[in-house]
C-alpha positions as CSV (number, residue, x, y, z in Angstrom):
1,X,70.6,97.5,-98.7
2,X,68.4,100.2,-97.3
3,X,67.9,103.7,-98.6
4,X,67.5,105.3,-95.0
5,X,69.8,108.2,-93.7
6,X,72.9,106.5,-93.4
7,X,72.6,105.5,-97.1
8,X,71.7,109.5,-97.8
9,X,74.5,111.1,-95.9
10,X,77.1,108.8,-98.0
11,X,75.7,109.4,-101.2
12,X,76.3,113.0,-100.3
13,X,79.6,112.1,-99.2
14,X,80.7,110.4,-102.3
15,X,78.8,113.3,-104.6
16,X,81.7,115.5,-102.9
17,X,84.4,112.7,-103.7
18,X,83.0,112.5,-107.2
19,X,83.3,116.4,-107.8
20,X,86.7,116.4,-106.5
21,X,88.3,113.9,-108.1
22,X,86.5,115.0,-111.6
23,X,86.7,118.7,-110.8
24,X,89.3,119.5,-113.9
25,X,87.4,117.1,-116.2
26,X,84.4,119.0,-115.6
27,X,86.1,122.3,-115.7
28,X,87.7,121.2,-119.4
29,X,84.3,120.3,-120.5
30,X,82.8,123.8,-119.4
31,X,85.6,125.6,-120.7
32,X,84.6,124.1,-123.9
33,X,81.3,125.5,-124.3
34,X,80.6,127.0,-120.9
35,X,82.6,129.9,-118.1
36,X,84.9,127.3,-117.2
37,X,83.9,127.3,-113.6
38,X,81.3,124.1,-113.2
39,X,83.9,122.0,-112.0
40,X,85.7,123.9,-109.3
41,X,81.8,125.2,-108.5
42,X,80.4,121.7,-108.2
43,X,83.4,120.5,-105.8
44,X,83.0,123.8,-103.6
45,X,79.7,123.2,-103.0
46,X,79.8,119.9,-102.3
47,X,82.4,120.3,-99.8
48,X,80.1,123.1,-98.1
49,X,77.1,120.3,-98.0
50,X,79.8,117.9,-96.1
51,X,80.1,120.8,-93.2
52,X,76.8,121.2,-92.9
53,X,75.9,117.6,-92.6
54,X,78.7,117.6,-89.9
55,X,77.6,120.3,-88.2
56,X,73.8,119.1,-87.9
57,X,72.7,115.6,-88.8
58,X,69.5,114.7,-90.5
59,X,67.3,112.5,-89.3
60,X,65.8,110.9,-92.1
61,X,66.8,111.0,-96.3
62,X,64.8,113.9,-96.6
63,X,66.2,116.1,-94.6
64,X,69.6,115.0,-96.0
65,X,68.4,116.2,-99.8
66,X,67.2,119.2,-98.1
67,X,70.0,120.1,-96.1
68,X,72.1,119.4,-99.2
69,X,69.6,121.2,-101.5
70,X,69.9,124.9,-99.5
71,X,73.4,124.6,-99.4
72,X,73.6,124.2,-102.8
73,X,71.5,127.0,-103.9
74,X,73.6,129.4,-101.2
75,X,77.6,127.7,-102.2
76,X,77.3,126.8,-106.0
77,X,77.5,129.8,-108.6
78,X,76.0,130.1,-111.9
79,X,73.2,128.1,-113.0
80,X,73.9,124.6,-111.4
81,X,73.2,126.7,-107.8
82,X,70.0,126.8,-108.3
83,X,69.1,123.8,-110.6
84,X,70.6,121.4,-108.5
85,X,68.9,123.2,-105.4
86,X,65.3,122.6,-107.1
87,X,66.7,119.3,-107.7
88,X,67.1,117.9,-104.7
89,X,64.4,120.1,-103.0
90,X,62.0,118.0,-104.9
91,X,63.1,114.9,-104.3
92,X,63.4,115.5,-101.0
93,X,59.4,116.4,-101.0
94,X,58.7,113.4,-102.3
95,X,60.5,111.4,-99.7
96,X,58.8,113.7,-96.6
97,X,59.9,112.1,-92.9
98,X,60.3,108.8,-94.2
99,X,62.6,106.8,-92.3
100,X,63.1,104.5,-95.9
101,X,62.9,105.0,-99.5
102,X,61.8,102.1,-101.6
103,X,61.9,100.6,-105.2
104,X,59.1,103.5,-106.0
105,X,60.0,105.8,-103.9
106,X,63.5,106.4,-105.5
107,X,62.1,106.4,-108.8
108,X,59.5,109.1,-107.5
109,X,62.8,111.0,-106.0
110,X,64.5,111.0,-109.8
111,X,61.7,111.8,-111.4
112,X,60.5,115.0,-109.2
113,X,64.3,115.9,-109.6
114,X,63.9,116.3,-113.5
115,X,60.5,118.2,-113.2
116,X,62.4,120.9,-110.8
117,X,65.4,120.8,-113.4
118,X,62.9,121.1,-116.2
119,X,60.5,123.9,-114.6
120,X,63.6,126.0,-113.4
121,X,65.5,125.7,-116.5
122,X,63.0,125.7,-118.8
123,X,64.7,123.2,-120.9
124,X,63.9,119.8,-122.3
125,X,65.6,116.7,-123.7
126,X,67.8,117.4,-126.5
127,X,68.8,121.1,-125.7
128,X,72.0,119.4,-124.5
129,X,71.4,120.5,-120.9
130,X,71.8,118.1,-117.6
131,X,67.9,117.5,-118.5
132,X,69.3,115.0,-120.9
133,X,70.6,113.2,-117.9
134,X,68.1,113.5,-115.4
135,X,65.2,112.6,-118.4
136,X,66.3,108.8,-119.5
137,X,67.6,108.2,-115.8
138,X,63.8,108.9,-115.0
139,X,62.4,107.1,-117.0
140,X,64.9,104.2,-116.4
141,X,63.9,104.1,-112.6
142,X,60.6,104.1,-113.0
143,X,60.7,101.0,-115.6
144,X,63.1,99.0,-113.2
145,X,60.7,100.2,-110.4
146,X,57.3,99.3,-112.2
147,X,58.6,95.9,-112.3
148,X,58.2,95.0,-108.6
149,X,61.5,93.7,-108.3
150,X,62.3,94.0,-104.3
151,X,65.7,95.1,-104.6
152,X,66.2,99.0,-104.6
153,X,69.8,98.6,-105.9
154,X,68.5,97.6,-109.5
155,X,66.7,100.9,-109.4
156,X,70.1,103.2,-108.8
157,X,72.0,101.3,-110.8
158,X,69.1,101.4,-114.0
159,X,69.1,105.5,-113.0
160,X,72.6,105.4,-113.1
161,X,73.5,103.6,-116.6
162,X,71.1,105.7,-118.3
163,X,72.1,109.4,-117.0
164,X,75.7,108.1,-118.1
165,X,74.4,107.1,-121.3
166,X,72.0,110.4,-121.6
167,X,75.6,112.6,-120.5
168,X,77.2,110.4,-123.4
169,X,74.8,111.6,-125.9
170,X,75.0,115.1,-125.9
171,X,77.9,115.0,-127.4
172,X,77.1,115.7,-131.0
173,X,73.9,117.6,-130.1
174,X,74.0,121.5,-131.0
175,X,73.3,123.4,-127.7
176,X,69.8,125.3,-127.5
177,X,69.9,126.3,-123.8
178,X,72.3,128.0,-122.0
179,X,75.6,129.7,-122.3
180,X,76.7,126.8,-124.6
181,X,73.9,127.9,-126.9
182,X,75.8,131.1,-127.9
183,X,78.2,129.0,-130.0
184,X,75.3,127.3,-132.3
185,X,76.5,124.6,-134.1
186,X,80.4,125.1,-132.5
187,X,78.8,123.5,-129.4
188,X,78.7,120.0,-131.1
189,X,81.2,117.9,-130.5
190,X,81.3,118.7,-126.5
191,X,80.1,117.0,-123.7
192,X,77.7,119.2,-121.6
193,X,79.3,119.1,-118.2
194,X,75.6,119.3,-116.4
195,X,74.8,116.1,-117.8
196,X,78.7,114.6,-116.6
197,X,78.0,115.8,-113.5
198,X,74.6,114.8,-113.0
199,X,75.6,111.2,-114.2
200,X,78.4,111.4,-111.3
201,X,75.9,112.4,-108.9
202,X,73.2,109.3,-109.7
203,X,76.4,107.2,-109.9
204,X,77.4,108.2,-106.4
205,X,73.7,106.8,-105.2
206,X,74.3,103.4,-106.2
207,X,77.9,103.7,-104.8
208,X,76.1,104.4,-101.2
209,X,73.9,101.7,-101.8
210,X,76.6,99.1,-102.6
């Protein structure tokens, strides 16, 4: 499989499926220690990147994460608007007017995600943010990446496992960022619905790829 624009436009697609079909989940998670509105946020904006990508199709992967990245920042409310924007803004600097994204390149695509996450949210692993996602899936690509395996879907898939495992894990951590932080140690015990959707998101990139 290649990571070109086709594979980018339908990882964007299935981002959208994933945020409607999990919309409530992620709602019930945010209304646990959040405004309630991440999950009917997520799928709105999501749905807005499908129009645009209808109404003017990229040309390379780049300009897919781009596209998707100011319509983010315009459609989604609250803070996943803007941290997702800076998410995929960055990876979609690191991928400039390639035509294909390899092993390396992917990892470099994850990894400039979480420094955009990290420098707009000021937050870091363990403040039970979606940094506690996008950290270990980092790191995870990078590994599978460093390896010089040729196949790029070992790298989505190691990004994957370990943003569903990071999501997993904050869990029992007491929030220290974020609305969720106004509850103190009441925020234990919840998933943060940042990391849930962030692990959807990565998922959807090895569901392109597949």
């Amino acid at each position: 499989m290649v990571l070109d624009v086709n594979w980018a436009v339908k990882w964007l697609t299935l981002c959208a499926q994933a945020m409607a079909e999990h919309r409530v989940e992620l709602i019930e998670l945010d209304r646990a220690i959040g405004d309630s509105d991440h999950g009917e946020n997520m799928d709105r904006g999501f749905q807005a990147v499908l129009d645009k990508l209808a109404e003017a199709p990229p040309a390379t992967p780049g300009a897919a994460l781009k596209l998707a990245a100011m319509t983010l920042m315009s459609k989604v409310g609250g803070a996943a608007g803007p941290l997702y924007g800076t998410a995929f803004l960055r990876a979609a600097g690191t991928m400039g007017d390639a035509a294909e994204i390899d092993p390396a390149g992917w990892a470099a695509a994850v990894s400039a995600a979480r420094d955009g996450i990290v420098a707009r949210g000021k937050a870091e692993p363990g403040d039970k943010t979606m940094v506690d996602a996008w950290a270990p899936a980092a790191d995870a690509a990078k590994a599978a990446a460093d390896t010089g395996g040729p196949e790029v879907l070992s790298v989505l898939v190691a990004a994957a496992e370990a943003a569903e495992a990071g999501a997993v894990a904050t869990d029992p951590l007491v929030a220290r960022k974020g609305r969720a932080s106004y509850l103190g140690e009441r925020s234990a015990g919840h998933r943060d619905p940042g990391a849930a959707s962030s692990a959807l998101i990565l998922r959807a990139a090895v569901g392109a790829a597949a």
